[in-house]
C-alpha positions in Angstrom: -11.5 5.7 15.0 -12.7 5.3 18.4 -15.0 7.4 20.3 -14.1 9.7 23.7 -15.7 9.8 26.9 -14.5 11.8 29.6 -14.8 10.5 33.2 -14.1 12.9 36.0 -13.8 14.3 39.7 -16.0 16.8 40.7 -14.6 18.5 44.0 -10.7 19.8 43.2 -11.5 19.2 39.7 -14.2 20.4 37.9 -15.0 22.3 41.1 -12.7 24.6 42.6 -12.1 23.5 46.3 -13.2 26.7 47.8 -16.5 28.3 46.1 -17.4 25.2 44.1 -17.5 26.7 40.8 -16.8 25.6 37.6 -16.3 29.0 36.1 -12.7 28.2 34.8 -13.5 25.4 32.8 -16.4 26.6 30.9 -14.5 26.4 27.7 -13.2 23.2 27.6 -17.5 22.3 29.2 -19.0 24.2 25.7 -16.2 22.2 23.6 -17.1 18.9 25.0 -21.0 20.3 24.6 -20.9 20.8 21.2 -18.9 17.8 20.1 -21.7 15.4 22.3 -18.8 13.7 24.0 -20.4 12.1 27.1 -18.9 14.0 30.1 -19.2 11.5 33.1 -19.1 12.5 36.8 -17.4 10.0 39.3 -16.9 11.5 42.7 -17.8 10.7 46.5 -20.4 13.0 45.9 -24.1 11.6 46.3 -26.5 11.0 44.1 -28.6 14.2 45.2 -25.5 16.0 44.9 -24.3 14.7 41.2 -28.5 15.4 40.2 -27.8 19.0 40.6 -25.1 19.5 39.1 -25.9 17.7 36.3 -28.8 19.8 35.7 -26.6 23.1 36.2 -24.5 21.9 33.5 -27.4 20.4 31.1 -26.0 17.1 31.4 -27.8 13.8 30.7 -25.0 10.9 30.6 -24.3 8.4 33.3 -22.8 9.4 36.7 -21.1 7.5 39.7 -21.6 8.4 42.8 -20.2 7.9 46.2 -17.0 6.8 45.3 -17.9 4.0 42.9 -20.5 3.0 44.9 -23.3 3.1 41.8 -24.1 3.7 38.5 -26.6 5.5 37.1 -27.5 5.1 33.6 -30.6 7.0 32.2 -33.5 4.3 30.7 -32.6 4.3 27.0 -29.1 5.1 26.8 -27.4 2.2 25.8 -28.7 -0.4 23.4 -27.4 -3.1 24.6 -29.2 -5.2 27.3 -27.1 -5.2 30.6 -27.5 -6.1 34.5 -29.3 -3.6 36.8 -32.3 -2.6 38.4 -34.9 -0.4 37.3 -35.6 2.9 39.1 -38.6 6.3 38.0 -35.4 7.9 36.5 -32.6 5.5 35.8 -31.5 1.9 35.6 -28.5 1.5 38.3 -26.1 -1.0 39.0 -24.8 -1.2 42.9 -21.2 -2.0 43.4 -21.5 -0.6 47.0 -22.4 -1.8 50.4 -26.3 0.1 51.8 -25.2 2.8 53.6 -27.1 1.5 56.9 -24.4 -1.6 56.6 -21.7 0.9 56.5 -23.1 3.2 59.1 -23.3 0.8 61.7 -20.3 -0.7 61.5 -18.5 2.6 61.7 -20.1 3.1 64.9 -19.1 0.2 66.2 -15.3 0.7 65.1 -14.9 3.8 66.6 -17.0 2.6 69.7 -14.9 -0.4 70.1 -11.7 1.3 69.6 -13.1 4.8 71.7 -11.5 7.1 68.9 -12.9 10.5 68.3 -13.9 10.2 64.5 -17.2 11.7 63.5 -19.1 11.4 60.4 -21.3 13.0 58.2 -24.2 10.9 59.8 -23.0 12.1 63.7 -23.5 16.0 62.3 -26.5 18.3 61.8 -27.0 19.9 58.1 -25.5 23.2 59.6 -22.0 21.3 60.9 -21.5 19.9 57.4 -22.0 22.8 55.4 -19.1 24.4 58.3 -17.0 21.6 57.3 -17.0 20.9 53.8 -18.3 25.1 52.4 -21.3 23.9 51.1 -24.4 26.3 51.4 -27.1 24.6 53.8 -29.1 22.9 51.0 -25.9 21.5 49.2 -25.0 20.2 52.5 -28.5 18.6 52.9 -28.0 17.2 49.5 -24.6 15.4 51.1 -26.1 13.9 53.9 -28.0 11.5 51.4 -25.9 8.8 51.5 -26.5 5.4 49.3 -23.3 3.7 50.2 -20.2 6.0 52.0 -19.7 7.7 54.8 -17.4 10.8 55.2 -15.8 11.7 58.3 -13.2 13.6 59.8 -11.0 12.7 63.0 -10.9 15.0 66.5 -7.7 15.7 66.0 -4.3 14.2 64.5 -5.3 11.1 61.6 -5.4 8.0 63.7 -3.7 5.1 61.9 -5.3 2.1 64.1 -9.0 3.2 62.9 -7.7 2.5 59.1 -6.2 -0.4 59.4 -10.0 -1.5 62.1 -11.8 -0.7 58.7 -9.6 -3.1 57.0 -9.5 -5.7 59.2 -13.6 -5.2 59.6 -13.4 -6.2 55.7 -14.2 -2.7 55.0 -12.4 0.1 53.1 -11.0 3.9 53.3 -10.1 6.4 50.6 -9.4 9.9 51.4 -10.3 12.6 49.1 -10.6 16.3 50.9 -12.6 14.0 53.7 -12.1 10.6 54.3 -14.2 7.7 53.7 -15.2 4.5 54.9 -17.4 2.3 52.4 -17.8 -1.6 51.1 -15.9 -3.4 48.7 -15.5 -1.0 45.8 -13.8 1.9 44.5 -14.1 4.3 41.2 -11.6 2.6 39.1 -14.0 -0.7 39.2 -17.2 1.8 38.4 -15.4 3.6 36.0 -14.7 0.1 34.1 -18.0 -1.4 33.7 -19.2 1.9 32.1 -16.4 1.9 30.0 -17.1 -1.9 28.9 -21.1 -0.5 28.6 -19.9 2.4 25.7 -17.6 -0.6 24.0 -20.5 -2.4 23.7 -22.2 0.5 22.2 -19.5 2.2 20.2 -16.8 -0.6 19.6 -13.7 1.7 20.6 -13.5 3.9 23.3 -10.7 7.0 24.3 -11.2 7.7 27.8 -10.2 10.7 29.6 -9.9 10.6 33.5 -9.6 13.4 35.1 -8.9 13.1 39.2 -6.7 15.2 41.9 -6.7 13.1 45.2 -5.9 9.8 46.3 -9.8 8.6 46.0 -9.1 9.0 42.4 -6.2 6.6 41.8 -8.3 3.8 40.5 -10.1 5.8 38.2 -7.0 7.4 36.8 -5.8 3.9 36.5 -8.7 2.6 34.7 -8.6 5.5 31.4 -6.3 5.6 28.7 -5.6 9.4 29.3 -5.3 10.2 32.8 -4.7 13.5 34.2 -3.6 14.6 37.6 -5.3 17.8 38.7 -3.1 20.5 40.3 -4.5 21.6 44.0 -4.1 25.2 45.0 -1.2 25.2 46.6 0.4 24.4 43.4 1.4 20.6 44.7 0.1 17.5 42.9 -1.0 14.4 45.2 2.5 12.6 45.2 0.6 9.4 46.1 -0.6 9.2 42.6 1.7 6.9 40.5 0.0 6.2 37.0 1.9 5.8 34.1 1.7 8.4 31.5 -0.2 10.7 33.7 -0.7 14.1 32.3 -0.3 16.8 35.1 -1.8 20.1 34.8 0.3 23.3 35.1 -2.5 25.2 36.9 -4.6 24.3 39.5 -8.5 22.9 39.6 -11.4 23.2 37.0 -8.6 25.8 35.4 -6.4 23.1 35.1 -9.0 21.0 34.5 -9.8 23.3 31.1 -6.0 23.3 30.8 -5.6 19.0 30.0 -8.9 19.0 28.4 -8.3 21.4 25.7 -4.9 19.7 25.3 -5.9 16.5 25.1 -9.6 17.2 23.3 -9.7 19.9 20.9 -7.2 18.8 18.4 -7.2 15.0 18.1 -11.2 14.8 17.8 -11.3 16.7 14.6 -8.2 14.9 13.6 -9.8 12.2 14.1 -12.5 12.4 12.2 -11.2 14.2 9.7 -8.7 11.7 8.9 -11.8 9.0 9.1 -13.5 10.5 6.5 -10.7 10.2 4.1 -10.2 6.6 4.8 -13.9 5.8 4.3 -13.8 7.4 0.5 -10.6 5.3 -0.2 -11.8 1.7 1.7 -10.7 -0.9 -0.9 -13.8 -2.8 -0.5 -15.8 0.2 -1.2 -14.0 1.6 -4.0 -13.8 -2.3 -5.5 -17.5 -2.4 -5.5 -17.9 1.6 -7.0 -15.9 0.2 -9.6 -17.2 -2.9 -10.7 -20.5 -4.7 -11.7 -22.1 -8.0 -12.3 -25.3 -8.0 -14.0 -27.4 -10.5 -16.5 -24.2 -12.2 -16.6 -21.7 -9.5 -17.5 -19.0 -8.3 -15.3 -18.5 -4.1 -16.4 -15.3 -2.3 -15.8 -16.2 1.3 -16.7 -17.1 0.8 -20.4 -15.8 -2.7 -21.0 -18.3 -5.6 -20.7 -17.0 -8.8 -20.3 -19.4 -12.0 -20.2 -18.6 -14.5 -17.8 -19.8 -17.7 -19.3 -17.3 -17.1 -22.2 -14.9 -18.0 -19.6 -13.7 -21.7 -18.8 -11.8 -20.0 -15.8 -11.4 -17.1 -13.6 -7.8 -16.5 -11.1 -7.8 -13.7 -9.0 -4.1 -12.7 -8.2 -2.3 -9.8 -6.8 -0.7 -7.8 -3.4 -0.4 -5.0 -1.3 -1.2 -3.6 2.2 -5.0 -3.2 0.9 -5.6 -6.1 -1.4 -7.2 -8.1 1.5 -10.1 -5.8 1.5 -10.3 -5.7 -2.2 -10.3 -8.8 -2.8 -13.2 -9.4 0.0 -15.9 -7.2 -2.5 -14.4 -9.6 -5.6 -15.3 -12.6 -3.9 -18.9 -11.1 -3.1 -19.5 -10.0 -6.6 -18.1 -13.1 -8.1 -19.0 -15.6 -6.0 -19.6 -18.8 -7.5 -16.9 -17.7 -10.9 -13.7 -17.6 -8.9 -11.7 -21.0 -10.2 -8.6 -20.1 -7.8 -6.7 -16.6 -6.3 -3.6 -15.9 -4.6 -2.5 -12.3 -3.3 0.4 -11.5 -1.0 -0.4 -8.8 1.4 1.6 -7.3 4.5 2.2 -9.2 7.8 -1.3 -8.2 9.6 -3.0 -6.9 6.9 -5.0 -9.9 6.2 -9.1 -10.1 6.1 -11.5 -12.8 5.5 -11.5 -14.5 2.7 -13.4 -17.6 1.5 -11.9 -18.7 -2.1 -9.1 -16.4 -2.1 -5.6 -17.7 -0.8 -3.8 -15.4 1.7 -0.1 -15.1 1.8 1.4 -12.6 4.4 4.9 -11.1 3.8 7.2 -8.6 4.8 7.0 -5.1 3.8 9.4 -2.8 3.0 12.3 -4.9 2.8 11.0 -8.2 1.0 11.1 -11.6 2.4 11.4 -15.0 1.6 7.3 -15.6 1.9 6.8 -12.6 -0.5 9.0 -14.4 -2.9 7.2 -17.3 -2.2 3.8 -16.2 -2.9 4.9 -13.7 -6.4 6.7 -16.8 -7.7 3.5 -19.3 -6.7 1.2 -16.5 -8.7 3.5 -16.0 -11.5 2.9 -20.3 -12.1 -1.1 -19.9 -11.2 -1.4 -17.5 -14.4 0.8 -19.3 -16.9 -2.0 -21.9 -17.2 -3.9 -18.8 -18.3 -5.1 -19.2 -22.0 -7.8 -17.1 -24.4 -10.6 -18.7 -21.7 -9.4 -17.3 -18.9 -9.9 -14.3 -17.4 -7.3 -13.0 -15.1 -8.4 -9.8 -12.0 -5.0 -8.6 -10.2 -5.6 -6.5 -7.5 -2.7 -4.3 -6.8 -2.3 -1.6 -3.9 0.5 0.3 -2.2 3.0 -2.1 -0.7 3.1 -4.5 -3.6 6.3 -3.8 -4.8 7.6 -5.1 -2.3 5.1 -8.1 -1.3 5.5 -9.6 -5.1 8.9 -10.0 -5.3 10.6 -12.3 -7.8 14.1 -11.7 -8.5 14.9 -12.3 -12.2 17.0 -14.8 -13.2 20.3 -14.8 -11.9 19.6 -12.8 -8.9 18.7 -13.6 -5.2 16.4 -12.6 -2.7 19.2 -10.9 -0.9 20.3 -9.4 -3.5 16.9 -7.5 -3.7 17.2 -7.3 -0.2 20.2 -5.1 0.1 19.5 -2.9 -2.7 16.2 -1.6 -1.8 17.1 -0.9 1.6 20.2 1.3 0.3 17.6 3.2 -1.5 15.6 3.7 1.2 17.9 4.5 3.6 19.4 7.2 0.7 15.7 8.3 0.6 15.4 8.0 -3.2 11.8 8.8 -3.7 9.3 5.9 -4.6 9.4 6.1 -8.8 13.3 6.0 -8.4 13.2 3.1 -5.5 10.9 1.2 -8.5 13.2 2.0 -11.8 15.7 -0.3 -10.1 13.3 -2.8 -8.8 11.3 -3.4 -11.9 14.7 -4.3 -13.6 15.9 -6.8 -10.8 12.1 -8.6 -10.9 10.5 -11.1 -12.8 7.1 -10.0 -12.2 7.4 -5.9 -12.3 7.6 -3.4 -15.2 4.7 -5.4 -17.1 6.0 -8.7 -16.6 2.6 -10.1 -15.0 1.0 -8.9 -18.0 3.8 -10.7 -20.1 2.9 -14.0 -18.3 -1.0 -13.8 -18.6 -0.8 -13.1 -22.3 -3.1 -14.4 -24.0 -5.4 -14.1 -21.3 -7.8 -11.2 -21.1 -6.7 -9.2 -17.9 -8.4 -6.7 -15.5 -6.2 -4.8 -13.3 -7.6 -3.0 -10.4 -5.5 -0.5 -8.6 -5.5 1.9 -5.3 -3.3 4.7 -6.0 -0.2 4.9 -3.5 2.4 7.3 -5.7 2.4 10.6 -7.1 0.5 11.6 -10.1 -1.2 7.8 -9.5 0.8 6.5 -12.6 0.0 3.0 -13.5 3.7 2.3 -14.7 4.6 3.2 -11.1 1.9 2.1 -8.7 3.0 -1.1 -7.2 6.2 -1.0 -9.8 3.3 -1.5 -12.9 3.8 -5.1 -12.8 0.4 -5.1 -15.4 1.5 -1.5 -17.0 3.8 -0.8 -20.0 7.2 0.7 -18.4 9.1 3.3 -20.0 12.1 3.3 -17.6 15.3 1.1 -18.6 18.1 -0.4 -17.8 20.6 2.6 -18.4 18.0 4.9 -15.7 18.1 2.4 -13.1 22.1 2.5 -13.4 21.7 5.8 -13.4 19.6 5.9 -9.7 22.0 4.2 -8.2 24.9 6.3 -9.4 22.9 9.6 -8.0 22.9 7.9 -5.1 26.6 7.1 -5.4 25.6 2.9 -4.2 27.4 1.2 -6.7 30.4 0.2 -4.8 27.9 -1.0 -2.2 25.2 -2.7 -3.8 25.6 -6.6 -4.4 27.7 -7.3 -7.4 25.1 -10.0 -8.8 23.0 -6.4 -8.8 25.3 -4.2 -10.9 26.3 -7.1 -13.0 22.5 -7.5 -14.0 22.1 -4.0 -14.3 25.0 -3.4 -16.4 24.6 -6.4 -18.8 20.7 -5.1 -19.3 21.9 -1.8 -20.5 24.2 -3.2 -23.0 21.7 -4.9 -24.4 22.0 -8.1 -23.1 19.1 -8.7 -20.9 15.5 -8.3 -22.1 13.8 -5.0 -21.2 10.8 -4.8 -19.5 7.6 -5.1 -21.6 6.8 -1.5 -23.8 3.9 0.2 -24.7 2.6 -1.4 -28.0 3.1 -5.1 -26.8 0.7 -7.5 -27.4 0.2 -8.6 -23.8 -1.5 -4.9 -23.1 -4.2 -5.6 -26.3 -6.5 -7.4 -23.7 -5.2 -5.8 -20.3 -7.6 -2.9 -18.7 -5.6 -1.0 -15.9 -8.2 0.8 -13.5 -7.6 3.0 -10.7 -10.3 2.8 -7.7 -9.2 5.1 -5.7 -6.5 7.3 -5.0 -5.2 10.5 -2.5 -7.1 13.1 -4.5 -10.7 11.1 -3.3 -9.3 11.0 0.2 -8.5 15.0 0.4 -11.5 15.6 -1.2 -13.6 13.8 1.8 -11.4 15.2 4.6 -12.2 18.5 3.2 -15.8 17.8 3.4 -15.6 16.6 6.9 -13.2 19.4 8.3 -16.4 22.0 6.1 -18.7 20.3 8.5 -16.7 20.8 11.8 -16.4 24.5 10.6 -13.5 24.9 9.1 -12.6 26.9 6.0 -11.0 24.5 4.4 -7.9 24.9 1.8 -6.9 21.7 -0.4 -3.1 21.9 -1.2 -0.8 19.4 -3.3 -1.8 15.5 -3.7 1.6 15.5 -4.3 4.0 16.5 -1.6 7.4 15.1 -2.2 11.0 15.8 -1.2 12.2 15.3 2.4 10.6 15.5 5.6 12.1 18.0 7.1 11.8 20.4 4.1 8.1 19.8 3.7 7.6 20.4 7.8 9.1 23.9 7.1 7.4 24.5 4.4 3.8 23.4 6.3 4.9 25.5 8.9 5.2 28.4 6.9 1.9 28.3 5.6 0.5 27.9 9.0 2.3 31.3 10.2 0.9 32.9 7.0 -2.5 31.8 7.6 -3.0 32.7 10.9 -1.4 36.0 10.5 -4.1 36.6 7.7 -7.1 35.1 9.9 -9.4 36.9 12.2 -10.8 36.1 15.4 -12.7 33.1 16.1 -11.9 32.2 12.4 -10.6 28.3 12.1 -9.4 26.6 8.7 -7.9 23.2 7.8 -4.7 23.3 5.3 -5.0 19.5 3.3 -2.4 18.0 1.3 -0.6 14.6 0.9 2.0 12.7 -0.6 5.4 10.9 0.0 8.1 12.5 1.6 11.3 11.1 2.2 14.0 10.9 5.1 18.0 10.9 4.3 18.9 8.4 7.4 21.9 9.9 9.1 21.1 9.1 12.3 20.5 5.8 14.7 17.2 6.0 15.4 14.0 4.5 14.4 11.3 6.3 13.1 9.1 7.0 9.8 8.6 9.9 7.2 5.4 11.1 9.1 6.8 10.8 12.5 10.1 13.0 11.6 7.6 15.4 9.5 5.6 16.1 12.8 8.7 16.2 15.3 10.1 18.9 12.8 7.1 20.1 12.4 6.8 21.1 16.1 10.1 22.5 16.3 9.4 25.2 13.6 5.9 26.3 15.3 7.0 26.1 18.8 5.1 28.9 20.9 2.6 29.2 17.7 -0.7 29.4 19.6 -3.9 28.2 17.2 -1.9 25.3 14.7 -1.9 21.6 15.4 -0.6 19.2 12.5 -1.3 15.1 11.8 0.9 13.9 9.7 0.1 10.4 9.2 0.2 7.5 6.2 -3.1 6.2 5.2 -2.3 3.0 5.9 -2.0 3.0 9.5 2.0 2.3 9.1 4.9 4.6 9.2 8.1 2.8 8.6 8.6 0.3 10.7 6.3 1.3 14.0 3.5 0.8 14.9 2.3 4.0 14.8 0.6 5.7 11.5 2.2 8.9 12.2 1.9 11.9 14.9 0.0 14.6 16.5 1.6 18.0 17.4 1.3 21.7 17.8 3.0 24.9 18.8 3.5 23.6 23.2 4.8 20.2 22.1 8.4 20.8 21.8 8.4 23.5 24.8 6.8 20.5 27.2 8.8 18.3 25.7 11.9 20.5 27.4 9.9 21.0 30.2 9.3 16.9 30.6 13.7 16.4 30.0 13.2 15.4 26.2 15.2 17.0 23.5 13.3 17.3 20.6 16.1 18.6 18.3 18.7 15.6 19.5 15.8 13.2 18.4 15.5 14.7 15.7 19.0 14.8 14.8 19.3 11.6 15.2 16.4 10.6 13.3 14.8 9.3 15.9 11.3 10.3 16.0 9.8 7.4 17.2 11.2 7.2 20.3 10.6 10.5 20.3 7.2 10.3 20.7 7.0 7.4 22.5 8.9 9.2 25.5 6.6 12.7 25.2 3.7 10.2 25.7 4.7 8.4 28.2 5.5 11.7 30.6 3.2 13.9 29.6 0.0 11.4 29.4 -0.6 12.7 25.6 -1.3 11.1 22.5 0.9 12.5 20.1 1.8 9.6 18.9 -1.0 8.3 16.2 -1.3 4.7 16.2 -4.4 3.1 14.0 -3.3 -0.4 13.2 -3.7 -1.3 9.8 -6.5 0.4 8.4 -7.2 -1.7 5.2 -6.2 0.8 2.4 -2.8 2.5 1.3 -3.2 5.7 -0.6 0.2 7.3 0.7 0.2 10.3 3.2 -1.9 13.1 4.5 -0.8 16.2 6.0 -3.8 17.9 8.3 -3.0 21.1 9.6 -6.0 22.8 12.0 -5.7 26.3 12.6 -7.5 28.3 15.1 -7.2 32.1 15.8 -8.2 32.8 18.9 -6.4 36.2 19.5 -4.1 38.0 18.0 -0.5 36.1 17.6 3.0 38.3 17.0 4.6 34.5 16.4 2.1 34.4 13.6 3.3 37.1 11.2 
């Protein structure tokens, strides 16, 4: 997950415009505090300036001054080596001209054009602090310029002195004074520090915070900016950035306002939802479970010795087989005699003897057949010398897909994506897969017989049953022909599905197809199934991490079923409950996971995560305290490219206020757009988008609650 900074404005912003005081945003300043998220001032204050009020606030992070003009960066703070020079107190980098260099060229503008402009450099200490409110030493403080000069004009803004500072190769920027300085601006400042904390950090969230038009290129150069309200209750209407977040009230209170919007909830989220993906990492969990040692290879209490073994193929698929597969290869190097898994377009990882092939997930393509069919011929060479490791993970049913004889890849096709868009829940989506495949309900195992056979599984389904994790292609499978029949009946698809489908179907329940392999089969003597990891391990870890952040912390369900919309209202229940049961000050984190479903009515696009958070939102709209991520461990939610989304109890009300209907998204199942819109007009980030994050242990619902005061919507 990445890491925030927060960049801001100081006068309008985090100082009110009148008394300079920060008073109203000392909330959101102790959050930030106690979370060590670097706060980073960028203003056309000075350096002197910036110094004290940096040592008001106890802050020691980087600062830019004068508009952008430098950046100071105290000795030590970043690791990295980088370009500037050494001063008693920082290391700096100049972007900006030498004040003397700007001074006397503005004196020779307004000389040469005889316009009454005067700067700060033209006044005494006593005529700035009359101008600008400063008390006499503040003002002093501002008359120590590195690289701008502020001035005013002697009357009405004269156009031909701007366009004199352009033409002099010089430029302007007008904040609550204008300015005339070099070649640089805060949005180019604001950049090379943000390039400095990738260096140190890998991924950066910014947060820019700005409310005149000297802070366009900073705004422009975050990934969250926020426009700052002035007074008068106007924002600067010369600030166009996309997915700008504008505050509802006006300077550092609307400054508190955006932060604690856009802060409070999505950092413990975040790393809350981190810490669960760390205990469930493939590779980790790979490497926790297996051991090579004096030339034995143990799996929990089986030994196996390697140079009894004239080969060894490593085989299998899912979204997080890449990264499994990555620890076999380091504890095996050397023994590996050939591999092949099939994992999700994306998902790959670096591999050295370990073939890749990348298919479609969750309606199967012709590459997934491709690569099941290739591994189902690389382990009938198997024999009593080999040993065969198939490392499974959510996603594979889908990724090993090879139809049984007589059916098509089409036909696969169409049938699971009627299921899914019936929303028949995963073991029932399976039932009918294992009977149209070659290489599911225990098949694999079938094939390696009489090989010896370890199979090494991350748990992506309710009650992590081996029959029905990645369809059990190495697992005895008590479903038959006659249930999947009956699936599809529930679902009332038999008039829809192909007819090759319910001809195959039909002709297995009468007997005349073989079953899929049974408990008691001789391929299963000398197969091991192990699970690695599973949702349980990744609760167990957020709760941990949410204990550390403070929160009282209650572990629900690892498995949440049924559809989305029904398990939002439920979720949303609990939250009322809890708060209305909490005290002041008191904060807990509800935990729980699963796979829900979504009955597709609409014409939308979305996922099961996204259309459990937007209806999420709508039953806690006006619930002060609750915030809920509802997100799929894999980084995917149907087919987006988000993992899930981020809401609480304003979302659907700004929503309105923005010109979005939550409830006709909703209706028409269309979440993602949904989201996509919010974002984009409010400058949030409810939308949750990870990439693929290497493992698959289904979904996770976190739910933060915080009661600040008392709450009637909470009872």
């Amino acid at each position: 997950m990445p890491e925030t900074i927060i960049i801001t404005d100081v006068d309008g912003t985090l100082l009110d415009a009148e008394r300079y005081s920060c008073a109203p945003a000392k909330p959101a300043l102790e959050l930030i505090r106690a979370r060590d998220i670097p706060l980073i001032m960028c203003s056309s204050k000075t350096r002197a300036e910036i110094e004290a009020l940096r040592a008001e606030l106890g802050n020691n992070h980087p600062f830019i001054s004068e508009n952008g003009g430098g950046v100071f960066i105290p000795h030590g703070y970043f690791s990295a080596s980088f370009d500037a020079a050494d001063s008693c107190d920082y290391r700096i980098i100049t972007l900006g001209t030498p004040y003397e260099e700007i001074r006397r060229r503005f004196v020779h503008l307004r000389e040469t054009l005889g316009i009454k402009v005067r700067g700060f450099g033209d006044m005494t200490t006593q005529e700035v602090a009359a101008l600008t409110g400063l008390a006499p030493e503040a003002a002093r403080r501002a008359q120590q310029r590195d690289f701008d000069e502020p001035f005013v004009f002697e009357g009405d803004v004269d156009q031909r002195f701007l366009r004199a500072i352009e033409a002099d190769g010089l430029c302007w920027t007008e904040g609550r004074l204008f300015h005339i300085m070099g070649d640089h601006d805060k949005g180019r400042a604001v950049r090379l520090l943000h390039d400095l904390y990738v260096r140190q950090w890998g991924r950066v969230d910014s947060i820019g915070l700005g409310d005149s038009l000297n802070d366009l290129p900073l705004l422009q150069a975050v990934c969250h900016p926020v426009l700052v309200m002035h007074d008068d209750g106007t924002h600067d209407a010369r600030i166009d950035v996309a997915r700008v977040y504008k505050t509802q009230l006006p300077g550092p209170a609307g400054w508190n306002e955006a932060v604690q919007h856009l802060l409070p909830v999505r950092e413990p989220m975040q790393a809350i939802f981190a810490a669960a993906l760390t205990a469930v990492d493939p590779y980790q969990a790979v490497m926790r479970a297996l051991m090579v040692e004096d030339g034995q290879l143990r799996v929990a209490n089986s030994r196996y010795e390697l140079g009894t073994f004239e080969q060894i193929l490593v085989v299998g698929g899912g979204k997080a087989t890449a990264r499994m597969a990555q620890a076999v290869e380091q504890l095996l190097a050397g023994h590996i005699s050939a591999g092949l898994i099939v994992v999700k377009y994306g998902h790959t990882a670096p591999l050295q003897m370990i073939e890749q092939v990348e298919a479609a997930h969750p309606v199967p393509d012709a590459a997934g057949e491709t690569g099941a069919r290739r591994i189902l011929q690389l382990v009938r060479k198997a024999d009593e010398r080999t040993l065969v490791l198939c490392l499974l993970s959510g996603g594979a049913s889908a990724l090993l897909v090879a139809p049984a004889e007589g059916m098509s890849l089409q036909d696969k096709q169409e049938a699971t994506g009627l299921l899914l868009r019936a929303g028949a829940p995963i073991g029932e989506l399976n039932a009918v897969r294992k009977h149209l495949s070659a290489i599911k309900g225990g098949r694999l195992a079938q094939t390696v017989y009489p090989a010896q056979m370890i199979s090494l599984l991350l748990s992506d389904v309710i009650g992590d049953r081996l029959d029905v994790i990645a369809s059990g292609p190495t697992a005895p499978d008590a479903s038959t022909f006659g249930e999947a029949l009956a699936v599809i009946d529930r679902y009332g698809l038999a008039k829809r599905m192909p007819p090759r489908v319910m001809t195959h179907l039909r002709e297995g329940a009468a007997g005349k197809r073989v079953e899929t392999a049974k408990a008691g089969e001789l391929c299963f003597t000398d197969t091991r199934n192990e699970i690695v990891g599973a949702l349980g391990l990744a609760l167990s870890a957020a709760g941990g991490e949410a204990q550390r952040l403070g929160y009282d912390v209650r572990i629900g369900s690892a498995e949440v079923q049924g559809e989305a919309r029904a398990v939002a209202s439920s979720l949303a229940q609990a939250a009322r409950d809890t708060l209305g049961e909490m005290q002041a000050g008191e904060r807990r984190c509800l935990l729980s996971g699963g796979e829900t479903t979504v009955t597709v009515r609409g014409k939308g696009r979305g996922g099961r995560n996204q259309e459990l958070a937007l209806a999420f939102a709508l039953q806690i709209e006006g619930l002060q305290g609750a915030a809920l991520l509802s997100v799929g461990t894999d980084g995917n939610d149907g087919p987006t490219d988000a993992a899930g989304a981020l809401v609480d109890g304003a979302t659907a009300a700004w929503a309105r206020s923005l010109g979005v209907d939550p409830q006709r998204y909703l209706d028409d199942n269309d979440s993602w757009a949904f989201f996509h819109r919010y974002d984009e007009l409010s400058g949030g980030h409810s939308h949750f988008i990870t990439g693929p994050t290497g493992t698959n242990v289904m979904d996770m619902q976190i739910v933060l609650l915080h009661k600040e005061r008392a709450n009637a919507l909470a009872k």
